[in-house]
N, C-alpha and C positions, 0 to 999 in steps of 0.2 A: 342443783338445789333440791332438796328435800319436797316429799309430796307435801303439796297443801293442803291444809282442810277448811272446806267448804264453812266452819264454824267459826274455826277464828278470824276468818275475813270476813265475818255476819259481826263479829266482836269488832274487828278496828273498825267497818264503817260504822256501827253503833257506837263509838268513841268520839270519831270524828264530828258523825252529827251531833253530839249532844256538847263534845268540849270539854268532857268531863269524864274521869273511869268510874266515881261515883253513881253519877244519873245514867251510864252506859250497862251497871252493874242492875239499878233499880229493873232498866226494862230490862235485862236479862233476866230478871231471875237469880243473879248471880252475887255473889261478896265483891266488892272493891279488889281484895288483895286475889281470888281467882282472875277477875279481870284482868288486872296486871298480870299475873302468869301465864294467860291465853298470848298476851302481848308478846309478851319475852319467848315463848315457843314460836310466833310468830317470826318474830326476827329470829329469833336459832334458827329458823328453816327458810329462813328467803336468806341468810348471810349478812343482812343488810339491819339497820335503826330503821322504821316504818314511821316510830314518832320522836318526838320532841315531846320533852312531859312536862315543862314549865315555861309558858304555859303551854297548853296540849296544840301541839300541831303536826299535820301530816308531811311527811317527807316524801323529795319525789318517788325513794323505791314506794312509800306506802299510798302515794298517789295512784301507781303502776297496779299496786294490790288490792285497791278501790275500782278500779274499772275492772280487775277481774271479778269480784265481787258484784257487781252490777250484772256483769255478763251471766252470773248462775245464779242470780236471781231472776234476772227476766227470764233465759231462758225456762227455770222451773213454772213460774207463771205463765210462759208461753204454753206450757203442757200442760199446766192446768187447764187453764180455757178451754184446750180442745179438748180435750177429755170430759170435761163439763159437758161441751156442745155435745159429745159424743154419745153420751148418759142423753141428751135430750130432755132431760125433767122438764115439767114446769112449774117445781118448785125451787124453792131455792132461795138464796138473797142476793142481791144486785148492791153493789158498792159505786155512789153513783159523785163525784164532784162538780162542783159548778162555781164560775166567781158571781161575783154578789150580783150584777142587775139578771143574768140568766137564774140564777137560783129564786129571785123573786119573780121575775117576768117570762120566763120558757119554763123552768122544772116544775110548778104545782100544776100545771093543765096536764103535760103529757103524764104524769105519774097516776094522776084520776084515770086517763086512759088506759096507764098499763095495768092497774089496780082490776078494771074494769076486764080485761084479757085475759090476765093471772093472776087473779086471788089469792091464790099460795103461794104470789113471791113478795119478797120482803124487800124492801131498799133502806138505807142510810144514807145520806147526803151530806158530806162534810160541803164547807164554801170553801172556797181555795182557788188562789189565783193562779194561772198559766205553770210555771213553773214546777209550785209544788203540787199540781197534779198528776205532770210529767212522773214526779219524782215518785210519785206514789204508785203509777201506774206502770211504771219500771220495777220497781220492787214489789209487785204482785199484791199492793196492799188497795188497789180500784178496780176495779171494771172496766169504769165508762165517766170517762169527763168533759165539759164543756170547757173549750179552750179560746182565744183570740190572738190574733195578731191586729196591726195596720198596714194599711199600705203604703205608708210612708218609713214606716220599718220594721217590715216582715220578718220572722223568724221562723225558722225552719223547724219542722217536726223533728225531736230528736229519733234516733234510729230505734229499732225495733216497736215505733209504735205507726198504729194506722190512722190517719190523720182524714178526716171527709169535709170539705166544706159545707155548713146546713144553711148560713145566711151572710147578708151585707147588711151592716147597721151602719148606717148615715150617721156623722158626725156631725153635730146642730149645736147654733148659739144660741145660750140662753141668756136674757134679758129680763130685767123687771119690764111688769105688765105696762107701765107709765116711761120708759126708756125711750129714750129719742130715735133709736132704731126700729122700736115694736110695729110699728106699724110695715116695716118693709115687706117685700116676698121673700130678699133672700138680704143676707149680710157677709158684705167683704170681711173678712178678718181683718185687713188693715185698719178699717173702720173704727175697730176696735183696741188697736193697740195703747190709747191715750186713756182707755177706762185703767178704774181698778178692779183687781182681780183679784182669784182666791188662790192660793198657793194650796195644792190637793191632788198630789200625784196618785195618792190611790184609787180618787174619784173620780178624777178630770186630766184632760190632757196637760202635761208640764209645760209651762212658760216658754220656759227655753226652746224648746219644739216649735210652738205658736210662734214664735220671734223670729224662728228660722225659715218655718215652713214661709210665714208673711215677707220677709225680707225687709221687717223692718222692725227699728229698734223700740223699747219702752216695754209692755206687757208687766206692770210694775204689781206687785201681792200687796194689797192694806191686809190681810188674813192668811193665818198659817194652819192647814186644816190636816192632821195626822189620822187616817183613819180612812173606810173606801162605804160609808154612809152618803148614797145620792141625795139622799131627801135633805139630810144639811149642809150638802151643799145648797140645795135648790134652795134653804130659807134663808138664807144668808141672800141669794140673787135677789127673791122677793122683798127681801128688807130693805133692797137697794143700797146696801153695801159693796155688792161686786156683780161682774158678769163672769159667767163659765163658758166654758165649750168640752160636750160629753157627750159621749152617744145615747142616741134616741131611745134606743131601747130600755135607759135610764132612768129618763123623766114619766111621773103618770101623768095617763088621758086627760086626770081631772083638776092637774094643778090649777089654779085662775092667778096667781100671783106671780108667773112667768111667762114667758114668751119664747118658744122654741122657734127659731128659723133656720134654714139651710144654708151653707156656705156659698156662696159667690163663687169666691179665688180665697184657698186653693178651695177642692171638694177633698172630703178625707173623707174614708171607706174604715171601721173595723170589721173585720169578717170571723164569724164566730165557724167555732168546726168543735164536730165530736171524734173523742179520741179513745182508743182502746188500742190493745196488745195486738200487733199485724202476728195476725195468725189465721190458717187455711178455714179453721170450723172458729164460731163464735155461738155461745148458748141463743136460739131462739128468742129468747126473753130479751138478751142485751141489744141483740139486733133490732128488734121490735122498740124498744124505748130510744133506740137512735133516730129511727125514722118518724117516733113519737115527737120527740124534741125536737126535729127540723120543720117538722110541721108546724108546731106551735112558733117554734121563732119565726118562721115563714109569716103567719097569723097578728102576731104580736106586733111585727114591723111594716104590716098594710096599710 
């Protein structure tokens, strides 16, 4: 097989992700009909079809040519960092992700802190759930992100990155204020399988989960909620419409129209971790806002 170049495998996964040669062409820089030619040199030199063009999908050789791809962009990124750390600045800019209740309830304290440390560094904060932080953080396009798993179905850190536990967020049921449960200390899940519920997988744990984890059947949705906004879910619970179950770190201090209590049976743990490129050096700065954030969540979750 013919050498490959580093470009055109930045081309097919820019393909792939987008679905399109079109919109693959926009973020390049590039015309449609080069993109296509990048293609066709592509397979000239692997001997093999990498795609399918109607509609656009990747083939297992271009599957094979996608993880090479990933591999010389992380590593490039791995070199960056250090090199970064190596320089030492403490200017600079911080590329920082976080999904929605961290980005509102850990990221604005500790950034006042880091603001307060390093004045010359700069962050952006995209929100982004688990996955596509990974994804960003493999392809050199993060820093530092705030990730989750459960402990009812952990997932493992993809490879080359470094994964730190900063906190355990309690998974609690919430209830209108007037709910026949509110007055409890703590609430079985079963308890609750006979209410209705919001159907809100971005915001709240899935049904089917709940159903399993309780070992019993019902957990039935009157609401279908597309989208990973806590606060509507929580108005919907207060309007007594439905009840949730979502981590604590979720719901604010000050709602008065819900009722947060602890599980019974089962308990459910999500455990938040900051993640960045497993690499020897890291810039002082990144290091410093990781141990910012696990503080603050530490704080948050008192």
């Amino acid at each position: 097989m013919h050498g490959l170049d580093p470009r055109l495998l930045a081309t097919l996964e820019a393909v792939v992700r987008h679905g399109s040669f079109s919109a693959a062409a926009r973020e390049l820089g590039y015309s449609a009909p080069a993109v296509s030619q990048q293609i066709a040199e592509l397979e000239r030199r692997a001997g093999l079809r990498v795609l399918e063009r109607r509609p656009v999908r990747v083939t297992p050789a271009g599957e094979v040519l996608l993880g090479a791809e990933q591999g010389v962009r992380s590593a490039l990124a791995a070199a960056s960092v250090e090199l970064g750390a190596m320089r030492a600045g403490t200017a600079g800019r911080i590329r920082l992700g976080a999904f929605a209740s961290a980005a509102t309830g850990i990221v604005p304290q500790a950034l006042a802190r880091l603001h307060a440390a390093y004045p010359h560094v700069q962050v952006s904060l995209s929100q982004l759930e688990p996955e596509a932080g990974y994804n960003r953080l493999k392809r050199g396009d993060m820093d530092l992100a705030l990730s989750y798993d459960y402990d009812f179905i952990p997932v493992p850190p993809p490879r080359m990155l470094r994964r730190t536990l900063v906190a355990r967020d309690p998974v609690v049921a919430v209830v209108p204020a007037r709910h026949r449960l509110a007055d409890r200390e703590v609430i079985d899940l079963a308890s609750l399988a006979s209410e209705t519920w919001i159907a809100a997988p971005e915001a709240a744990l899935r049904l089917e989960l709940l159903s399993q984890m309780a070992n019993t059947p019902g957990f039935q949705a009157r609401l279908q909620y597309e989208g990973d906004d806590f606060n509507t879910v929580l108005g919907f619970v207060a309007a007594g419409l439905c009840v949730a179950v979502m981590p604590r770190l979720a719901l604010p201090r000050t709602h008065t129209q819900v009722v947060a209590r602890p599980l019974a049976e089962p308990q459910l743990t999500r455990f938040i971790y900051a993640v960045r490129i497993d690499t020897r050096h890291a810039p002082r700065a990144v290091l410093d806002l990781e141990e910012m954030l696990a503080a603050q969540a530490l704080a948050a979750l008192a």
